[in-house]
Structure formats: structure tokens, C-alpha cells
C-alpha positions as CSV (number, residue, x, y, z in Angstrom):
1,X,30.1,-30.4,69.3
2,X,29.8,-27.3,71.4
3,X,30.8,-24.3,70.6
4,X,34.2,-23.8,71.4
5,X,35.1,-27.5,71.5
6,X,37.6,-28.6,68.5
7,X,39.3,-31.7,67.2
8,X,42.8,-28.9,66.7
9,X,43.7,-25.8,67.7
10,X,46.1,-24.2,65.6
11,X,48.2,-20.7,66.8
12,X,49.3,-18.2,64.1
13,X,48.0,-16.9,60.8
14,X,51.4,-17.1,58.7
15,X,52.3,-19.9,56.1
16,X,52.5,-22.6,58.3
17,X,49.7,-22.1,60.8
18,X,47.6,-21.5,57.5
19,X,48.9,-24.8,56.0
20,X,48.1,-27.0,59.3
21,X,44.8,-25.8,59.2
22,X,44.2,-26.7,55.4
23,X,45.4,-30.2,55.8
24,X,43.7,-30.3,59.3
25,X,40.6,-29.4,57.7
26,X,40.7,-31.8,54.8
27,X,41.8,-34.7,57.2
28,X,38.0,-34.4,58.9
29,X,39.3,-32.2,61.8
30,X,37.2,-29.6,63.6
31,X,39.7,-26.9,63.4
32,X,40.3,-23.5,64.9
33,X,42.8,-20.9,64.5
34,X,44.4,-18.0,66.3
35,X,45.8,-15.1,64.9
36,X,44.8,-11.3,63.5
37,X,46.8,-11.0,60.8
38,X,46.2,-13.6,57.6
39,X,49.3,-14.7,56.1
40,X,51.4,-13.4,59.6
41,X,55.0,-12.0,58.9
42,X,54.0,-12.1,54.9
43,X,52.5,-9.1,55.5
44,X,56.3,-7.3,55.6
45,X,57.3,-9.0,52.6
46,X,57.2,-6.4,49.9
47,X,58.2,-9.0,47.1
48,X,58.3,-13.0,47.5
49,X,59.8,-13.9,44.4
50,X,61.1,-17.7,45.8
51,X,57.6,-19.1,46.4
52,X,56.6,-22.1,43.2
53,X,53.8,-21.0,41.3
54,X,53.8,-17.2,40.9
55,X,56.1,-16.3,37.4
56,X,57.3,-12.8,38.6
57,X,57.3,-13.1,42.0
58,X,53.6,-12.3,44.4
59,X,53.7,-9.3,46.9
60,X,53.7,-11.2,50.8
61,X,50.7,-9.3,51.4
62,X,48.5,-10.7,48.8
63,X,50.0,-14.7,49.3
64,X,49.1,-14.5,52.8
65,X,45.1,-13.3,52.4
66,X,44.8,-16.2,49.5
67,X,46.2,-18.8,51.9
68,X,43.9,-17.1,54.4
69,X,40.8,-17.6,51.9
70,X,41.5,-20.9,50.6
71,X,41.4,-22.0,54.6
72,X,38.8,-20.4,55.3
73,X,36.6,-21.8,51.9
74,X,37.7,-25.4,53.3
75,X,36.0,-24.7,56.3
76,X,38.4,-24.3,59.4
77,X,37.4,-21.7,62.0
78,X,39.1,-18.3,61.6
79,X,38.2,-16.2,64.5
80,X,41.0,-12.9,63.7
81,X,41.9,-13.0,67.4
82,X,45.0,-13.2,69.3
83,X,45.5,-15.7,72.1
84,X,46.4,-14.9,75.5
85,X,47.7,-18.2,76.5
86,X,48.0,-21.7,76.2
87,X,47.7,-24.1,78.3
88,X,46.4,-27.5,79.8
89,X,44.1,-29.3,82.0
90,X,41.8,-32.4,82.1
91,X,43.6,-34.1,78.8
92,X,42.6,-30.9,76.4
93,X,44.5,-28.1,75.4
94,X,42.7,-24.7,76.2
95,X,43.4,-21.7,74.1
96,X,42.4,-18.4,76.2
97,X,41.6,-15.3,74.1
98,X,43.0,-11.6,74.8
99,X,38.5,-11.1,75.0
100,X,38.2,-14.2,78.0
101,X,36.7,-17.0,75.6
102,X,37.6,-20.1,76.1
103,X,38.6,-23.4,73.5
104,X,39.5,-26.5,73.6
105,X,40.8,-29.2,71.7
106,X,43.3,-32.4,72.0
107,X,45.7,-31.3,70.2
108,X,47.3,-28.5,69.2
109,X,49.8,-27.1,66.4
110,X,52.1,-24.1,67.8
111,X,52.6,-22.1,64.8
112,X,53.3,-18.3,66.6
113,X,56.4,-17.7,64.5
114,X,59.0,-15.2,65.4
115,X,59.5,-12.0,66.3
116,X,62.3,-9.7,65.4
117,X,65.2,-9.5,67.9
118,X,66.4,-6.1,69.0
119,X,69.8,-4.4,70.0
120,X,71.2,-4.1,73.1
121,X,72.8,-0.7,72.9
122,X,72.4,2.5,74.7
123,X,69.0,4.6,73.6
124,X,68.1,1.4,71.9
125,X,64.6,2.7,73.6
126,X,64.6,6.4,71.7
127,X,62.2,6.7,68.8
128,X,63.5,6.5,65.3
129,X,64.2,2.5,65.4
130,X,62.0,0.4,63.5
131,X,61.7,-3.3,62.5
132,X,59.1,-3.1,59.5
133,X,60.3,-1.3,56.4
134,X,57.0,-1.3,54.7
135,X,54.9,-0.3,57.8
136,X,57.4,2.6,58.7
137,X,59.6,3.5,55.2
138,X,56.5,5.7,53.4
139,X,57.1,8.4,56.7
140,X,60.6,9.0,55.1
141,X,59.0,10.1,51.7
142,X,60.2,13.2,49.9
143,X,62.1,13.7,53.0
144,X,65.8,13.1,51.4
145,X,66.3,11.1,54.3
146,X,68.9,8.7,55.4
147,X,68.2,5.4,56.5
148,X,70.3,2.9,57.8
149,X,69.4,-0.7,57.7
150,X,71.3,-3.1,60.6
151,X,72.0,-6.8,59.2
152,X,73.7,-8.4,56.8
153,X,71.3,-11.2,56.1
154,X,68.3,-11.9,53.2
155,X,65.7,-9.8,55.7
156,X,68.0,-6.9,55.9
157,X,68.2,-7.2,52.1
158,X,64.7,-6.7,51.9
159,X,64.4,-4.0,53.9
160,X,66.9,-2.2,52.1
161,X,65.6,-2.7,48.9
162,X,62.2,-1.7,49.9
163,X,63.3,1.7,52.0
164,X,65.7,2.3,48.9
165,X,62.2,3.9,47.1
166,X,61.9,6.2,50.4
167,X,65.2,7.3,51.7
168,X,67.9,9.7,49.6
169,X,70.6,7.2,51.0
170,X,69.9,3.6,52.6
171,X,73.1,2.4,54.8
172,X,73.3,-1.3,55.3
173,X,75.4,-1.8,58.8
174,X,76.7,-5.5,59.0
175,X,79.5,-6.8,61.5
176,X,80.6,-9.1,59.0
177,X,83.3,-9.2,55.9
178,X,79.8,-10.0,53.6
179,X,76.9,-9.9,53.3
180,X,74.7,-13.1,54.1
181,X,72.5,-12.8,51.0
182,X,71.4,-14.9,48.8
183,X,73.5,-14.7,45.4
184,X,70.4,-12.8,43.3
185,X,69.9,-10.4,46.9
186,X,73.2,-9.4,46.6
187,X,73.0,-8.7,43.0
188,X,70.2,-6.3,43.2
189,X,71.7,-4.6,46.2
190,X,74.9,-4.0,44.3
191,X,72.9,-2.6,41.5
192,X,71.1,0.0,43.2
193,X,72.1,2.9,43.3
194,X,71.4,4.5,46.5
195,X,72.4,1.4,48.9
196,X,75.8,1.2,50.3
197,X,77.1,-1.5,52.7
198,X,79.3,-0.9,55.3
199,X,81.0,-4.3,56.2
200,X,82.9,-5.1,59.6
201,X,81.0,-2.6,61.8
202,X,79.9,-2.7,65.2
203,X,77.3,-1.0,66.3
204,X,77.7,0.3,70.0
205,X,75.1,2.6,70.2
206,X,72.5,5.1,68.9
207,X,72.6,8.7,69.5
208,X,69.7,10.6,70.1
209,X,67.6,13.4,72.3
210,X,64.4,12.3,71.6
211,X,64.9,10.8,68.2
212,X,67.4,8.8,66.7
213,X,70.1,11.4,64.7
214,X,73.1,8.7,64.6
215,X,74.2,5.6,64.7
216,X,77.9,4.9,66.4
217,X,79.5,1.8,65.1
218,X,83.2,0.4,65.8
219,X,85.4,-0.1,62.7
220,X,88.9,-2.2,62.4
221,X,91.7,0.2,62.3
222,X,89.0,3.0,62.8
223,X,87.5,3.1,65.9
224,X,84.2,4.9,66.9
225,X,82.7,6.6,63.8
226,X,79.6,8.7,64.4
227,X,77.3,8.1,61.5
228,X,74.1,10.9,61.1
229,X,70.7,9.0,60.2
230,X,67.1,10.3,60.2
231,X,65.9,6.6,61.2
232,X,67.0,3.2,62.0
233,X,65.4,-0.2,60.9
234,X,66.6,-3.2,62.5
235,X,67.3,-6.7,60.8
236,X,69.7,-8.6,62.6
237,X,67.8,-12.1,63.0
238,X,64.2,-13.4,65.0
239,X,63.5,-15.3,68.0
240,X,60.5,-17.7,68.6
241,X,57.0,-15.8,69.8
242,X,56.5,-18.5,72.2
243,X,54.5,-15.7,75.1
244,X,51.4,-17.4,74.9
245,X,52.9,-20.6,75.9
246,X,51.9,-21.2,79.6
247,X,53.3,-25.2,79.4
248,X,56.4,-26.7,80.6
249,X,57.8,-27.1,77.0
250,X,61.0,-28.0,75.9
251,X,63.3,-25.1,73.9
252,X,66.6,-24.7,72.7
253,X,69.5,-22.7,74.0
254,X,68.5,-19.9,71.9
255,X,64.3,-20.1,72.7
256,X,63.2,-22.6,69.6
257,X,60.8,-25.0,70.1
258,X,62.3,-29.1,70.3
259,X,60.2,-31.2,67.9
260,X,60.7,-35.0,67.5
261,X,60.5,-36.4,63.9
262,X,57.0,-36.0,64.0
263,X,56.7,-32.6,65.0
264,X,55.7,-33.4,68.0
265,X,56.8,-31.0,71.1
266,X,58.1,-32.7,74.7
267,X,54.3,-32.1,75.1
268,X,52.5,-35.1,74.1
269,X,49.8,-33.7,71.6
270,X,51.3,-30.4,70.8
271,X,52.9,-29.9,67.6
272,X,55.1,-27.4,66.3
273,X,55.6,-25.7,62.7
274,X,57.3,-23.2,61.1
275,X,59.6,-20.8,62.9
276,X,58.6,-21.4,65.8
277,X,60.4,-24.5,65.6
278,X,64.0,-25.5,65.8
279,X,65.2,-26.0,62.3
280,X,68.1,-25.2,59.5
281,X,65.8,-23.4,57.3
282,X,63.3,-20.6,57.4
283,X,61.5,-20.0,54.5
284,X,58.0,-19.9,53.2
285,X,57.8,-23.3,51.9
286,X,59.3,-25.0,54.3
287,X,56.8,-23.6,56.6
288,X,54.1,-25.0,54.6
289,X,55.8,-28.5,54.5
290,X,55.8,-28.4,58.7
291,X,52.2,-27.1,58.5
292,X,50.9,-30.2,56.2
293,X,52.9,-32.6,58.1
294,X,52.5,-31.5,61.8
295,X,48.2,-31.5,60.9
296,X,48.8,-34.8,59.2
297,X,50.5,-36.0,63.0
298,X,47.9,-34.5,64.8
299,X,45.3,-36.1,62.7
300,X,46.6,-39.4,64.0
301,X,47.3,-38.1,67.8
302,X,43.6,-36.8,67.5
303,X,42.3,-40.3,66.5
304,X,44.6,-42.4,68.8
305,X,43.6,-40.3,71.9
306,X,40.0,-39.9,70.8
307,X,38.4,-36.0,69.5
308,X,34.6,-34.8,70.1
309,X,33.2,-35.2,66.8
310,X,31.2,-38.2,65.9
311,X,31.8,-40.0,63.1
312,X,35.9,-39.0,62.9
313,X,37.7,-41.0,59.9
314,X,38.8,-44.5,61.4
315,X,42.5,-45.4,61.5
């Protein structure tokens, strides 16, 4: 097999791109994968304490570069870059590095995950807002800063919890009578001290010169109220990373990737998992669970349709 020629080509480093390529790998696939950051999205995780196997709970961080090992000890090609697109000619699928080098393989597994989605408001473009409490809390140390946190569901939880250690006073801003937590999330937020949660608000928009100094929201019975913050971090939900995408692929209304019971896309030998994907639950594990099975549907997609390597297992 030449160089850049693969059996599968997988996109995205998180939980389920790092799952295809296991199973990939063990099914007798050439694989390659896509992606600079092992273990994706994990990375923002402070605490994963809902993932089988780790008594206490396992920081995302340190999860994602073991899944990244173990894949790489099994043998799949790693090459820590980004895509610039994906597309399609002569039967193959061609992945197209941000660098110019091209691969190709039969099939593919779209496994990009999402991205965080933003708000619409005026100055929604000023410095101060941030989506990753981890990357951007540790500025706000020792600064008796406050912090407000938009969302109401387990992500703005999270985020919360983690800025809670940076920030004098953490604001949780949710448009909704409660929170959308899970019952131990809410828990912990209710037992911390320096979190409140300010239900039923709207935000309308940010004040600011150069930075962010408040944050405006509606309230019933209230009105406007001007609320004075030294930073904003945004967690109100994620949409599909699907830029890299240069085929005619099916989506939802809201951007998520259509998969048939197979995992299939409208694309006949690319696969989807994860995220990415339309489905009723996001979670670690369930990312795995699309990885394993959309590799174990390519394998067969591979062998019906023929890859480059001699010798591939016989149906």
C-alpha cells in the first residue's frame, strides 16, 4: 500500500473518532486519523466522573491521551493534523490536510464533533466571552472576579463548578424555571458556596468598551437588569463541526449529520459517530458505542466494495 493510501479514514481525535479507529484497527483495517488534539472536547472536561471503570471519577484530559495511546499501540495512523476538507472522486474518499497532503481511503467515519454555539446579542464580538472554563478560568485568579456562566444545562454545570475555584462569585444565567442538570450536578452546584443561579433570564446583550463589564438580561416582572461581570463563559448547547465536509451530505434542520441504522450517512461509505451525528444522547460512552459500531460497518463496506491491502479478512 502506498503511502497515503488507507482501508479507513477516520476525522476527530475525541471518544468516538478514537473508538472507530481501535475497532477499525483490530478488524484488519489500514487506518488513519485526523485530528490535533487526543481525546478532542475531553480536554475541557475538568472531572468525568460518569465514564465505567474509573472509582472517583478520571480528569477528561488524562481519559482522552490513554484512548489516544491505546490506538496508537494497536497500530492505526495518528498523524496530529487537522483536515482541511473532505471530499470525493474516483470511488475513494480523499482527506486534504491544512499542510496540502493528500489520503485516501473507501471509506470513511465522520467523527469532527461539535463546536460550541454562540450568542446572538449586541458586542457578542467584544473580548471578555469565553467558551472553555479550563483554558480561560486560571486568568481570573486572585482577581476576586465575577464570572458569569450562560446555560442551564450539565456543560454549564461544569463550567461553573470549575470557574467556582477562580472567580470571588460565579453567576449561572439560565432562561429557564431550572436548571437542566443532572440530579448529582445540581446537588454540588447547590452546595457551593460561591455559585448562584439566576433562573428565567434573558440575556439581550453584553455591555462593554473594549471588554466585557456586564451582562443585560430580561427578567419576568423585572425588565432589563444590568448585571456587572469581569468575564463571560458561554454554555448554552453545540452544533455539529461539519467545515471540513465538502460532500453533498444529508443534515438535520438544526446541522446534524442523518445516519441510517448502520451509521451510514446519505453518502454511501461514509459513516458517522458521535456528536457529530443526529442522536438523543451525547455522552462519552455513547460516543464510544457509535465509534465501535460505525468501524465495525465500515469494515464490511470496506470488504464489499473492495480496500488496497492484500490479504483483507474474507467475509
Amino acid at each position: 500500500m502506498a503511502n497515503h493510501e488507507f482501508d479507513l479514514m477516520v476525522v476527530g481525535t475525541g471518544p468516538a473518532g478514537l473508538a472507530a479507529a481501535l475497532y477499525g484497527t483490530r478488524l484488519g483495517l489500514q487506518v488513519v486519523v485526523f485530528g490535533d488534539t487526543p481525546g478532542g472536547n475531553l480536554v475541557k472536561i475538568e472531572h468525568v466522573s460518569n465514564y465505567p471503570g474509573f472509582v472517583g471519577g478520571v480528569a477528561g484530559a488524562q481519559l482522552g491521551a490513554m484512548m489516544f495511546s491505546q490506538v496508537q499501540s494497536e497500530g492505526a495512523v495518528l498523524t496530529m493534523a487537522r483536515l482541511d476538507k473532505l471530499t470525493q472522486r474516483d470511488h475513494n474518499f480523499w482527506g486534504i490536510t491544512e499542510a496540502g497532503e493528500e489520503y485516501r481511503a473507501p471509506a470513511a467515519i465522520v467523527a469532527s464533533g461539535v463546536v460550541p454555539n454562540r450568542l446572538n446579542v449586541p458586542n457578542s464580538d467584544k473580548q471578555g466571552i469565553y467558551y472553555c472554563s479550563l483554558c480561560d478560568g486560571p486568568r481570573f485568579r486572585n482577581k476576586d472576579a465575577t464570572l458569569a456562566v450562560i446555560g442551564g444545562g450539565n456543560m454549564a454545570a461544569h463550567e461553573a463548578l470549575s470557574l467556582a475555584r477562580f472567580g470571588k462569585r460565579i453567576i449561572m444565567i439560565h432562561r429557564d424555571n431550572r436548571l437542566r442538570t443532572e440530579a448529582a450536578l445540581t446537588k454540588t452546584i447547590a452546595e457551593t458556596a460561591n455559585i448562584e443561579v439566576l433562573l428565567n433570564a434573558q440575556v439581550v446583550s453584553f455591555g462593554a468598551h473594549e471588554q466585557i463589564d456586564r451582562v443585560t438580561v430580561t427578567i419576568a416582572e423585572q425588565g432589563n437588569v444590568d448585571i456587572p461581570v469581569n468575564g463571560v463563559f458561554v454554555a448554552i448547547g453545540w452544533g455539529a463541526d461539519l467545515g471540513v465536509i465538502q460532500l453533498p451530505v444529508a443534515t438535520t434542520s438544526e446541522g446534524f449529520l442523518k445516519t441510517d441504522k448502520k451509521l451510514m450517512t446519505s453518502v454511501p461509505g461514509l459513516f458517522a459517530a458521535g456528536d457529530v451525528r443526529d442522536t438523543d444522547l451525547r455522552q462519552i460512552i455513547t460516543a464510544c458505542a457509535d465509534g465501535a459500531r460505525a468501524a465495525t460497518y465500515a469494515s464490511e463496506f470496506v470488504r464489499d466494495h473492495g480496500g488496497y491491502r492484500k490479504g483483507f479478512p474474507p467475509a
